[in-house]
BAFI-3210 file (N, C-alpha, C; in Angstrom, 3 decimals, decimal comma, padded with zeros to 6 digits):
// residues 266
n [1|2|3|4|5|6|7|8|9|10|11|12|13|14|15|16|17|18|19|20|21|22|23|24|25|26|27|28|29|30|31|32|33|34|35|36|37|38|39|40|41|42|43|44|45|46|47|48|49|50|51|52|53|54|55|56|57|58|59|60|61|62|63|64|65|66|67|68|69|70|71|72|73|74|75|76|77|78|79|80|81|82|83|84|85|86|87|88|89|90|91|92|93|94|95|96|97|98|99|100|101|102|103|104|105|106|107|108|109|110|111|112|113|114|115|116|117|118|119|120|121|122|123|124|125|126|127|128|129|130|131|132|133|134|135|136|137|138|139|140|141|142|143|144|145|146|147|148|149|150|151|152|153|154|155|156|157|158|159|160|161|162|163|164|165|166|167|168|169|170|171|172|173|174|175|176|177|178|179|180|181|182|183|184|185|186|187|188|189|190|191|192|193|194|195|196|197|198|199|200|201|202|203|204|205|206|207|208|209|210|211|212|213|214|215|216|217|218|219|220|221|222|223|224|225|226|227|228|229|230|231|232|233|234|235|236|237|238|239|240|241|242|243|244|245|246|247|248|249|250|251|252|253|254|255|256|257|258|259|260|261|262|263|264|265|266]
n.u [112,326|109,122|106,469|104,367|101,041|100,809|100,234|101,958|102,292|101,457|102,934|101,509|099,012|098,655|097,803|095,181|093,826|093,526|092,564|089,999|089,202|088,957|087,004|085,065|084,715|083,885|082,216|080,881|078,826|076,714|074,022|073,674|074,097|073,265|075,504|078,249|080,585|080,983|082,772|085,041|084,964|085,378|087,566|089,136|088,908|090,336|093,264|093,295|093,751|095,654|097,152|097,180|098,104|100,975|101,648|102,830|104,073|107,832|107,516|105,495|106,888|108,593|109,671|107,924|108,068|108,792|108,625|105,477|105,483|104,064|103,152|102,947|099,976|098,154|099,303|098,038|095,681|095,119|095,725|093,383|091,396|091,728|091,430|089,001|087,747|088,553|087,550|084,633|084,269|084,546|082,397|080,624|080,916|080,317|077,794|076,872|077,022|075,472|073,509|073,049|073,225|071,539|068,944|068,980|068,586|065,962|064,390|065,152|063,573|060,981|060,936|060,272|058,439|056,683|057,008|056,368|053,364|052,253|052,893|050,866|048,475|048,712|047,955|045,660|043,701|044,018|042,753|040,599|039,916|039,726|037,675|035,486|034,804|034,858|031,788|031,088|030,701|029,476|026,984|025,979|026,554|024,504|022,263|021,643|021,665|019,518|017,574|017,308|016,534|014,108|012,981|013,402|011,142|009,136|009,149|008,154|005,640|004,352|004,339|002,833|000,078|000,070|-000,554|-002,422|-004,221|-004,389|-005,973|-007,827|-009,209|-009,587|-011,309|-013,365|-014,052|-014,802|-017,055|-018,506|-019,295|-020,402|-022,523|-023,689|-023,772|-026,221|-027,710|-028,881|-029,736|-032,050|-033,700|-033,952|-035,442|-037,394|-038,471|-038,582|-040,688|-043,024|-043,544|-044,172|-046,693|-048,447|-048,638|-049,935|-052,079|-053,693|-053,948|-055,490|-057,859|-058,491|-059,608|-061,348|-063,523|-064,065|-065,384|-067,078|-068,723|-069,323|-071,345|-072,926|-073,888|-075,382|-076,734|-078,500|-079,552|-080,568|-082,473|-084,218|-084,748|-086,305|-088,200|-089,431|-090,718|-092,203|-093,790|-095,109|-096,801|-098,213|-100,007|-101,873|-102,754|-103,635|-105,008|-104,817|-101,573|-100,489|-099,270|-097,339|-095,780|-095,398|-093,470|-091,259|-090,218|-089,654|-087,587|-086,076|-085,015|-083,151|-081,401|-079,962|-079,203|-077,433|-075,606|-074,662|-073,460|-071,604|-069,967|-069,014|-067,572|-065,095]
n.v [-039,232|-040,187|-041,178|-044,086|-043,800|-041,311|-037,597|-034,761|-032,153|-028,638|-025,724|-023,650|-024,480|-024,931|-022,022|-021,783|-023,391|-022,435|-019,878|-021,330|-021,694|-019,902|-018,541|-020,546|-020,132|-017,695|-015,394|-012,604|-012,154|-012,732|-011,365|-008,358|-007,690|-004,429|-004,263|-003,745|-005,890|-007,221|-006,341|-006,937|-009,282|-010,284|-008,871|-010,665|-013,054|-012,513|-011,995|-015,072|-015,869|-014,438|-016,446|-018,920|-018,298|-017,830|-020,095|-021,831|-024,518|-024,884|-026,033|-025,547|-023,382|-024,268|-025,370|-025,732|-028,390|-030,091|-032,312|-033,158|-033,731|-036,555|-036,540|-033,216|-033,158|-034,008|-032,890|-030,185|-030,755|-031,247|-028,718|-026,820|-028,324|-027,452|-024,669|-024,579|-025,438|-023,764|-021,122|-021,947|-021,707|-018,885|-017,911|-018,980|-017,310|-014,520|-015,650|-015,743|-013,107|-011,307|-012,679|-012,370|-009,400|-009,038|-009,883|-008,249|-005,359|-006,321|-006,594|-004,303|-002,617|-003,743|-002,985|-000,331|-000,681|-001,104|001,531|003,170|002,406|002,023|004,898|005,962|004,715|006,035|008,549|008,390|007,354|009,652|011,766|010,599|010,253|013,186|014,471|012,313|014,074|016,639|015,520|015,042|017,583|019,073|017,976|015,799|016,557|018,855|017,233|015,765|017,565|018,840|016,717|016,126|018,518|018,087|016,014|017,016|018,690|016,956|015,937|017,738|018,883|016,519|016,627|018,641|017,382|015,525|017,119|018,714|016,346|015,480|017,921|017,943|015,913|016,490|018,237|016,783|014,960|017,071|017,628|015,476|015,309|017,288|016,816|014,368|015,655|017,202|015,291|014,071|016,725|016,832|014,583|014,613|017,119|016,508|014,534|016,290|017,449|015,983|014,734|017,561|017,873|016,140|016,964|019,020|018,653|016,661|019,503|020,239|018,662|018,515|021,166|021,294|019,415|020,989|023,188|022,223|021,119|023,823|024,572|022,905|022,736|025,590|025,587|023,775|025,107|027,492|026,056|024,487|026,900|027,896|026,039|026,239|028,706|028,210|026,386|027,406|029,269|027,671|026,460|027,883|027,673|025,055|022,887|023,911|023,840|021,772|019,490|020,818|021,105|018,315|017,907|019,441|018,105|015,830|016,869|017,974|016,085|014,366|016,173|016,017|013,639|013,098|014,806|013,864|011,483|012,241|012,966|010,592|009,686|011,594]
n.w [-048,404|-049,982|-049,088|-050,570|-052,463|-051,355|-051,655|-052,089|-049,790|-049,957|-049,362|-048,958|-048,035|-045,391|-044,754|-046,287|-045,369|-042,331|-043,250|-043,660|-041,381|-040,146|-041,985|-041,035|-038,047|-037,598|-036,070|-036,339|-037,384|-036,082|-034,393|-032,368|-029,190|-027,214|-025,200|-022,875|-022,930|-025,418|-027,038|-025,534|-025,733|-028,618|-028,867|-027,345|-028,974|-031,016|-030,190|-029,996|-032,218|-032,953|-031,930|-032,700|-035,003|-034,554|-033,445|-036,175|-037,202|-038,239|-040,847|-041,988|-043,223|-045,352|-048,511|-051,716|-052,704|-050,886|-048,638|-046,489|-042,716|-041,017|-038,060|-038,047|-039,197|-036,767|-034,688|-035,682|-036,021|-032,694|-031,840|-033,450|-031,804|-029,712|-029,972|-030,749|-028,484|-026,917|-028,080|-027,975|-025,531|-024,938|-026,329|-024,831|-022,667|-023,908|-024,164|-021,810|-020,564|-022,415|-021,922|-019,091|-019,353|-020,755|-018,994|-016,771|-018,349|-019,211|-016,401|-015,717|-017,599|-017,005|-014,252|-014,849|-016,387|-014,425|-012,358|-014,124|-014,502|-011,752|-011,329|-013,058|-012,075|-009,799|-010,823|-011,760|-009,855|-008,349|-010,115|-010,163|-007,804|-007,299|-008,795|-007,680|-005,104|-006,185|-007,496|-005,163|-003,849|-005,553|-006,123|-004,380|-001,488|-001,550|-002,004|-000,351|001,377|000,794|000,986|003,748|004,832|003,798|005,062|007,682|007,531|006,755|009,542|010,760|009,707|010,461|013,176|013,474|012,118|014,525|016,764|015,855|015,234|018,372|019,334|017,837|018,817|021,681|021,087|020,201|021,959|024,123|022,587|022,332|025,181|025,996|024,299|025,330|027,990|027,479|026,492|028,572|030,157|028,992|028,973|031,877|031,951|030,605|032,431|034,271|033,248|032,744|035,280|036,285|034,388|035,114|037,682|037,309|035,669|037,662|039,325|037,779|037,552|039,920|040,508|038,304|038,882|041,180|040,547|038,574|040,909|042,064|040,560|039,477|042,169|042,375|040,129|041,293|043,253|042,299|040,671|042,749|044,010|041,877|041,426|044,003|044,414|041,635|042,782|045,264|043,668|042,411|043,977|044,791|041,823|041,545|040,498|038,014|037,268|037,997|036,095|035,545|037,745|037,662|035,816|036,312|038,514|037,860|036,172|038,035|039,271|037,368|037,328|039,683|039,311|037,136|037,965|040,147|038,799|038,062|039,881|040,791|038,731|038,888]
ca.u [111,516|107,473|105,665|103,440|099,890|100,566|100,693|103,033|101,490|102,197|103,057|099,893|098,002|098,024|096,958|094,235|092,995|093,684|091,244|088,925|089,116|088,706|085,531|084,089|084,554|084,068|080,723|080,859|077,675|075,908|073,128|074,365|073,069|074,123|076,636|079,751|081,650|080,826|084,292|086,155|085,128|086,121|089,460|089,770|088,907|092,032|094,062|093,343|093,875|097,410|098,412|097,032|099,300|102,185|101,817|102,571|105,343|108,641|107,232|104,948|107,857|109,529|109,526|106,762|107,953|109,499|107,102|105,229|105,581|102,478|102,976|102,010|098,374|097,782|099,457|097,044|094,182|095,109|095,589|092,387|090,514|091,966|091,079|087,543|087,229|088,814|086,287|083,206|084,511|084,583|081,160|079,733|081,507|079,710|076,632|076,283|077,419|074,579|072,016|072,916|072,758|069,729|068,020|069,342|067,716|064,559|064,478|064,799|062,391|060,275|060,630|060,460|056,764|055,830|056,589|055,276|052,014|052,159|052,171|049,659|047,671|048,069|047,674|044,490|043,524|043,608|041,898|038,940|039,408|039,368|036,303|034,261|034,672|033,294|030,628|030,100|030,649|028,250|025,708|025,840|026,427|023,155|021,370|022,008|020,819|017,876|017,154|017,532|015,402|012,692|012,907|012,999|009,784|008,095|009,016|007,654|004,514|004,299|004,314|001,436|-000,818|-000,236|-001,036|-003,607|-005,267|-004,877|-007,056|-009,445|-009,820|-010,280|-012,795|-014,434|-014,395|-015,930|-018,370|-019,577|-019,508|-021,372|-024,129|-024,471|-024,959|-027,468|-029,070|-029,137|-030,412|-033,235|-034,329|-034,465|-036,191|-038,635|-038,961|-039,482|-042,065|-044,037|-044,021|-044,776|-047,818|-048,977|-049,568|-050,903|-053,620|-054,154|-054,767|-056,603|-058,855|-059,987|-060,064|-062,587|-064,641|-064,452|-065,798|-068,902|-069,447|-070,014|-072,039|-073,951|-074,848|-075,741|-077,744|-079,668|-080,023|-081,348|-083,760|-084,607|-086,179|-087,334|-089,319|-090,157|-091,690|-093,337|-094,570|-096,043|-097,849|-099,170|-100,581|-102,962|-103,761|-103,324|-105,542|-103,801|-100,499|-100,385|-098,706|-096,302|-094,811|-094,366|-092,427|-089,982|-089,788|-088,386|-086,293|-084,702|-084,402|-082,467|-080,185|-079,612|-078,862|-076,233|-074,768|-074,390|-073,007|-070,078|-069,109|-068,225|-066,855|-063,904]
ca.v [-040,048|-039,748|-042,856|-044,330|-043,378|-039,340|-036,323|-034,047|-031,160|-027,512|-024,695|-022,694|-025,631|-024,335|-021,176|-022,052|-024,236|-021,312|-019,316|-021,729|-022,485|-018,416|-018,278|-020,814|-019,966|-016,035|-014,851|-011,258|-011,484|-012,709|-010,698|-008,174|-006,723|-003,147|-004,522|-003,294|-007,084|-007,543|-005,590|-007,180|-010,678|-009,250|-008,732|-012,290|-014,139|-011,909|-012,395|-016,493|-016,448|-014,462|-017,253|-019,956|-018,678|-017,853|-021,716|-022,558|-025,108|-024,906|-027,036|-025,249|-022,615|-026,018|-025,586|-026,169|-029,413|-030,933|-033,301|-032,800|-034,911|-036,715|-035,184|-031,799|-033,205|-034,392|-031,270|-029,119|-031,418|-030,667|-026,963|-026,760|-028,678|-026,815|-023,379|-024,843|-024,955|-021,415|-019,869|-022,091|-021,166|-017,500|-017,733|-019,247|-015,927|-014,181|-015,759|-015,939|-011,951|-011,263|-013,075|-011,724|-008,313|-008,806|-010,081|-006,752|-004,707|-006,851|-006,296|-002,786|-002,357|-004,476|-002,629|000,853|-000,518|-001,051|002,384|003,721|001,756|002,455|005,994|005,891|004,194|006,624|009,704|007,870|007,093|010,987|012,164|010,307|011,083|014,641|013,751|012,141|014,905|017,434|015,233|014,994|018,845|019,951|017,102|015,051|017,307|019,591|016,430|015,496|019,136|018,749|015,286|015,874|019,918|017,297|014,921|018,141|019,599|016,302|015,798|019,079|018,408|015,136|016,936|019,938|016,918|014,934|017,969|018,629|015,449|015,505|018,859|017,361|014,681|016,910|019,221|015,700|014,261|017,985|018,157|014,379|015,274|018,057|015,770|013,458|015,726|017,953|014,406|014,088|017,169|017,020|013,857|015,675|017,961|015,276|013,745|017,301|018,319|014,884|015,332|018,745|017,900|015,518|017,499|020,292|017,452|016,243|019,924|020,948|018,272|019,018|022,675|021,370|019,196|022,017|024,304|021,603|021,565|024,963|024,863|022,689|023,410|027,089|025,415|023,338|026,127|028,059|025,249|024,670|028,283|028,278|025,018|026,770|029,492|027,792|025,639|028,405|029,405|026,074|025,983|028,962|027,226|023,528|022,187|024,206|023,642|019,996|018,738|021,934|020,913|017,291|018,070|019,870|017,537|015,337|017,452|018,478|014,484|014,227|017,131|015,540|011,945|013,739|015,842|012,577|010,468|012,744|013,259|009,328|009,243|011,782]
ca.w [-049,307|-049,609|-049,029|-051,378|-051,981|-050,732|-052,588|-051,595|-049,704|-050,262|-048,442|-049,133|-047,777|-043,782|-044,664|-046,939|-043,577|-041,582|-043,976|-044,322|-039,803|-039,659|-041,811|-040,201|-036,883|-037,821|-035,316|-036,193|-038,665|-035,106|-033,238|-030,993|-027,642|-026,773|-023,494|-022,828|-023,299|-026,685|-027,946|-024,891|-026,627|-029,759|-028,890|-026,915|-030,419|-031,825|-029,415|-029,898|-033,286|-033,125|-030,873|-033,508|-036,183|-034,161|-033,330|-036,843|-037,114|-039,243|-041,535|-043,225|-044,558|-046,316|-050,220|-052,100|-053,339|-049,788|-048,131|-045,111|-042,328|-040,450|-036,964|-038,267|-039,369|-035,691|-033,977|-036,493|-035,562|-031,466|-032,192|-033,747|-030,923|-028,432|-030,176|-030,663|-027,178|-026,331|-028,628|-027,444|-024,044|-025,428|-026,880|-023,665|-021,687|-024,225|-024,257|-020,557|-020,397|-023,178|-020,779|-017,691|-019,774|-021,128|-017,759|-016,036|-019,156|-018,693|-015,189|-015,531|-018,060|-016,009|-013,111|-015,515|-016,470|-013,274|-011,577|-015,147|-014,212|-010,515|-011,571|-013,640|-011,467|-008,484|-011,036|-012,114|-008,886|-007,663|-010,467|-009,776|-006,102|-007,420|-009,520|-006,774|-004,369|-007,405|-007,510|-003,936|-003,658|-006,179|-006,156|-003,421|-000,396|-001,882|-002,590|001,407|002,547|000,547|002,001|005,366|005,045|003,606|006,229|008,676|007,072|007,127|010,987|011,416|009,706|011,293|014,388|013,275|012,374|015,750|017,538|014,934|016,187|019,720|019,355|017,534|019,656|022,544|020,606|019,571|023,469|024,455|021,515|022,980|026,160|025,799|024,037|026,626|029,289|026,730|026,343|030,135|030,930|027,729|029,901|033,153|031,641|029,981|033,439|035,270|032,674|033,120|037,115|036,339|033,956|035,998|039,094|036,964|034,959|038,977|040,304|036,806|037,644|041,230|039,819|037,577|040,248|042,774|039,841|038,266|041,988|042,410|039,157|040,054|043,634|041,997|039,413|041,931|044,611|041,604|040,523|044,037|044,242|041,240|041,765|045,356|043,461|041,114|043,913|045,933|042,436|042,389|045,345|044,233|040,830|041,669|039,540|036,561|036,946|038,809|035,301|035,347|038,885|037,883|034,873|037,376|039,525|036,895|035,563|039,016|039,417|036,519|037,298|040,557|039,241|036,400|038,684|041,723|038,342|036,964|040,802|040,845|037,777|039,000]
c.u [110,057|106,991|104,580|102,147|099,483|100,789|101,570|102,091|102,167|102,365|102,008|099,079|097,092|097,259|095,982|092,722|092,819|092,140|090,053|088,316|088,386|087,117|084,599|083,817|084,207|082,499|080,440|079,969|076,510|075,133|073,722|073,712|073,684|074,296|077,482|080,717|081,437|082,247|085,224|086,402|085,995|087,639|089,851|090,052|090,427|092,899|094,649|094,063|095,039|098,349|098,518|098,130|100,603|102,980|102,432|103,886|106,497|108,814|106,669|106,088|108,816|109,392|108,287|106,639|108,569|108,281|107,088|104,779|103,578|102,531|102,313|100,166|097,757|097,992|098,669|095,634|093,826|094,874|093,944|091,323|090,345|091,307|089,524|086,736|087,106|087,118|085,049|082,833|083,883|082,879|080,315|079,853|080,022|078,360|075,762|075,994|075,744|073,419|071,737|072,616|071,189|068,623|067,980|068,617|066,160|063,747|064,289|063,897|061,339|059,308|059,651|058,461|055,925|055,674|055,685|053,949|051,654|051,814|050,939|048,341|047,028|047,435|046,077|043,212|042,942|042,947|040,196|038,441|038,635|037,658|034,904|034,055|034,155|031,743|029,804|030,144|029,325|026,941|025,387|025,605|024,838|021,749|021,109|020,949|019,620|017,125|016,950|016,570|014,377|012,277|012,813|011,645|008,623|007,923|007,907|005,980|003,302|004,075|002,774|000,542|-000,767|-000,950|-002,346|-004,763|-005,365|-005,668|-008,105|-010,008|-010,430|-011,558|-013,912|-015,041|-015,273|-017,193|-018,909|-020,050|-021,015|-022,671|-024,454|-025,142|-026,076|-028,396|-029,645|-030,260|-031,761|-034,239|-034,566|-035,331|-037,664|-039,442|-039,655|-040,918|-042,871|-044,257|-044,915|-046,416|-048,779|-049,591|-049,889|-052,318|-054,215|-054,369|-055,944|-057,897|-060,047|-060,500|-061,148|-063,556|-064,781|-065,316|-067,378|-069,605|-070,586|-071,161|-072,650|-075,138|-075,372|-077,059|-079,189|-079,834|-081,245|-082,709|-084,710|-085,919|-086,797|-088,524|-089,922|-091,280|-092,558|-094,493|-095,271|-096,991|-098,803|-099,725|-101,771|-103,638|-102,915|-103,401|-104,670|-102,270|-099,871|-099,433|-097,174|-095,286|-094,216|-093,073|-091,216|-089,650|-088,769|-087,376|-085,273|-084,111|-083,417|-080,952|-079,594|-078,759|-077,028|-075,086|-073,660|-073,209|-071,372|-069,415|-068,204|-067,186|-065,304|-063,331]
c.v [-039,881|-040,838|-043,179|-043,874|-041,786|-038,927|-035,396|-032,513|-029,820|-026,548|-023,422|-023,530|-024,827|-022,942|-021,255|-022,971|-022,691|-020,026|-019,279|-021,590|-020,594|-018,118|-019,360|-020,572|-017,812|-015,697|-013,274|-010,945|-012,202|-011,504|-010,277|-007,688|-005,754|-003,760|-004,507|-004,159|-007,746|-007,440|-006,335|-009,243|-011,052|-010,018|-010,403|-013,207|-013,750|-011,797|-014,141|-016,363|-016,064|-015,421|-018,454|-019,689|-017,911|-019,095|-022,172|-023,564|-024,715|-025,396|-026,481|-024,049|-023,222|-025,296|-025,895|-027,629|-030,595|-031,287|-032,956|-033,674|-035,027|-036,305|-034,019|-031,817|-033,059|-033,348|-029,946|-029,270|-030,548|-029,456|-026,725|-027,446|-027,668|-025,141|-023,627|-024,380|-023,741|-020,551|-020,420|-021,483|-019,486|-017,256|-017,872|-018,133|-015,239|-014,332|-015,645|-013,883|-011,287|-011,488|-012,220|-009,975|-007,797|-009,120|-008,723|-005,825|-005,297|-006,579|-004,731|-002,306|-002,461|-003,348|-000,597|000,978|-000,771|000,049|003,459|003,712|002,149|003,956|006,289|006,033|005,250|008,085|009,459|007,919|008,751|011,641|012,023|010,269|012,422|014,916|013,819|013,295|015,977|017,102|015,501|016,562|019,314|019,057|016,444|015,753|018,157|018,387|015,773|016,244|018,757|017,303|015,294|017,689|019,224|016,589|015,874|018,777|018,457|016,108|016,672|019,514|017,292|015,585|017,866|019,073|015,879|015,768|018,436|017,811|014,990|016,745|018,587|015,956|015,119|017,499|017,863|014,893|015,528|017,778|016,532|014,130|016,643|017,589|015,242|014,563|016,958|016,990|014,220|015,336|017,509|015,881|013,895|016,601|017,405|014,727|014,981|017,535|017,175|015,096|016,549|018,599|016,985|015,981|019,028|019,857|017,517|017,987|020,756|019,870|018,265|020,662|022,273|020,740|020,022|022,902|023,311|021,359|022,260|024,946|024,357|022,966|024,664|026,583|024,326|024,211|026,758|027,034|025,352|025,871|028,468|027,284|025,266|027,635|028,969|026,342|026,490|029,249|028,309|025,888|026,654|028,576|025,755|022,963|022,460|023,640|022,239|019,198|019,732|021,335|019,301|016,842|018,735|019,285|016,626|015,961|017,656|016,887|014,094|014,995|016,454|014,334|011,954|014,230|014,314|011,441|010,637|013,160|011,778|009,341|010,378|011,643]
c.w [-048,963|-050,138|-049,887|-051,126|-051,850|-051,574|-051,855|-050,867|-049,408|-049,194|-048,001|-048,046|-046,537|-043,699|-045,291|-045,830|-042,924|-041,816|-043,967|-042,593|-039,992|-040,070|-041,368|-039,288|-036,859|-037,222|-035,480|-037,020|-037,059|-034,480|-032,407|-030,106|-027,152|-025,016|-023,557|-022,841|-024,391|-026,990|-026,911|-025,320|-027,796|-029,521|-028,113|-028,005|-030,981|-031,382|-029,935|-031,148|-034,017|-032,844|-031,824|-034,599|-035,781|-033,540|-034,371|-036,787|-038,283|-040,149|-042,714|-044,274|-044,992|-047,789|-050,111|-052,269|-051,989|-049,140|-046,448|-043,754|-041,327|-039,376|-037,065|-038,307|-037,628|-035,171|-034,296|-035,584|-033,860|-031,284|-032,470|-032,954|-029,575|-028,660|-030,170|-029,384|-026,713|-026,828|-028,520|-026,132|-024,389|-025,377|-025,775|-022,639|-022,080|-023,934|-022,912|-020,522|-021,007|-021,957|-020,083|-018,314|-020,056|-019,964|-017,257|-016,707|-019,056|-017,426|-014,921|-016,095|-017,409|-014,819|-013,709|-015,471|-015,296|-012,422|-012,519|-014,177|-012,555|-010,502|-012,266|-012,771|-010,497|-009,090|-011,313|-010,907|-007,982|-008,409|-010,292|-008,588|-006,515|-007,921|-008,605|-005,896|-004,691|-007,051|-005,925|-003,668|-004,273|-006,604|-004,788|-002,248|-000,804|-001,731|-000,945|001,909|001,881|000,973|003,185|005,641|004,886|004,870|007,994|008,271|007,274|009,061|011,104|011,197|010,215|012,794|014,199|012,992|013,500|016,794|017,083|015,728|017,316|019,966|019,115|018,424|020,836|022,090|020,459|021,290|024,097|023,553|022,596|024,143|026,506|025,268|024,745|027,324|028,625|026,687|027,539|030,545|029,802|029,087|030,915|032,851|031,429|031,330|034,577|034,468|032,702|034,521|036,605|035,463|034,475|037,229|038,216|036,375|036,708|039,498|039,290|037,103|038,678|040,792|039,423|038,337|041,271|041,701|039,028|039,585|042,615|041,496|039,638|041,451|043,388|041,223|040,304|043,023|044,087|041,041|041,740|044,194|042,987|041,366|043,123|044,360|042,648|042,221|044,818|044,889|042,810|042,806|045,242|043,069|041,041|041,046|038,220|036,296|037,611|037,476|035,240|036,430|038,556|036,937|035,574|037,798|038,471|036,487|036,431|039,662|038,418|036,319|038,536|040,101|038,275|037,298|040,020|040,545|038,057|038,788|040,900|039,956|038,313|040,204]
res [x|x|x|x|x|x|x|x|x|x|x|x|x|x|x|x|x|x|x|x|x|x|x|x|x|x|x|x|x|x|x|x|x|x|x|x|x|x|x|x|x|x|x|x|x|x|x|x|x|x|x|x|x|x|x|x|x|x|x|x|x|x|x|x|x|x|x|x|x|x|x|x|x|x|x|x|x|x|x|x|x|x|x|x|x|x|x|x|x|x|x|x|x|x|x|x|x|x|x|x|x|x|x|x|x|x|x|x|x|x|x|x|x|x|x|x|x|x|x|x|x|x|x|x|x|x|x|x|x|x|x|x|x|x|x|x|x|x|x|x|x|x|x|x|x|x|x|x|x|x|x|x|x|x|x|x|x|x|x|x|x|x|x|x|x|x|x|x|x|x|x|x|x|x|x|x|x|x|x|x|x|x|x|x|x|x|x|x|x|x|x|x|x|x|x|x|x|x|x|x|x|x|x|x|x|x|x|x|x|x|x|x|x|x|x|x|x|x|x|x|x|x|x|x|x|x|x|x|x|x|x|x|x|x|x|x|x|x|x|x|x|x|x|x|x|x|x|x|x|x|x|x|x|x|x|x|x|x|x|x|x|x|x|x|x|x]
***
């Protein structure tokens, strides 16, 4: 008998569930990741889902028109919780598998761009070793030598005018030495030729008093006789020449007094 309220349910019914459980639970339009437990998932789902309808009960191959008891709903319900799980379980295999795949591919990549980059780096690295050592070959090392031939040429000049001017310093200490004692012996000279004109003034001058001396004593010897002479005239014309003799006499008084004045004076 079929209890009020129900419809009678058919024999199609479970598989039409079955159908409907499959495309919902159907992941095979999901994202995949090239890893070798994709297909072994695969086959776990199809495995599950032989076991789900080799579960089915003897119920559902009843007639179309024989009623279906309420147990079955509940035992469906269980079935279908329990497969839920399997294939979340499944999915979580999966999904972990996936991860751990994809970390490992990450990882390697990872590591891929880093010895990339490491190479890189060191090929980078020796080129511009190679580079600098060019440079320092054909610039730098030249640019050295010629720095250091300069710095040898100035020493070396640096040296030709030190020596330079310790020459000239001697030539300059002779040349002044040589002046002094030229000024020295100018002033020895100055001082002999004053002595020296000094006692030649002092014996030019008795020279010349020994010589107005003589002069004179000649010129009064010679007066002398001539005022004898004309005095032994005189004596014969007295009267006549009495003004003649005293004009002599003066005169030889006068030569006397000259002669007696310029002896004081030297």
């Amino acid at each position: 008998s079929m209890p009020p309220g129900r419809r009678p349910m058919k024999r199609k019914l479970p598989e039409e569930k079955s159908d409907k459980k499959e495309n919902v639970f159907d992941f095979t339009q999901d994202q995949k990741e090239l890893s070798g437990s994709e297909d072994e998932v695969g086959q776990g789902e199809s495995v599950i889902m032989d076991k789900i309808a080799k579960k089915r009960p003897v119920a559902d191959f009843e007639d179309e028109d024989g009623a279906c008891p309420v147990g079955y709903e509940l035992h469906h319900l269980l079935l279908l919780a329990t497969d839920i799980s399997k294939v979340m379980q499944t999915k979580k295999k999966r999904l972990e598998s996936l991860t751990k795949n994809y970390m490992k591919g990450s990882q390697q990549k990872l590591e891929q761009l880093w010895s990339n980059y490491h190479t890189q780096r060191l090929v980078f690295n020796w080129h511009n070793h190679l580079e600098l050592n060019t440079v320092q070959v054909n610039f730098v090392k030249p640019f050295i030598e010629f720095l250091s031939s300069l710095q040898n040429l100035f020493r070396q000049q640096q040296k030709v005018l030190q020596q330079a001017r310790v020459v000239q310093n001697q030539k300059l200490k002779t040349v002044r030495e040589l002046y002094e004692q030229f000024m020295k012996n100018i002033e020895d000279m100055e001082k002999s030729h004053s002595v020296f004109l000094q006692g030649a003034q002092q014996e030019l001058k008795k020279e010349m008093a020994t010589l107005q001396k003589k002069i004179l004593m000649d010129t009064v010897s010679r007066l002398s006789s001539v005022v004898f002479t004309f005095y032994k005239l005189s004596q014969n014309v007295y009267c006549c020449i009495w003004s003649a003799d005293v004009f002599l006499l003066e005169i030889l008084a006068k030569v006397v007094f000259i002669h007696s004045s310029h002896l004081e004076k030297n």
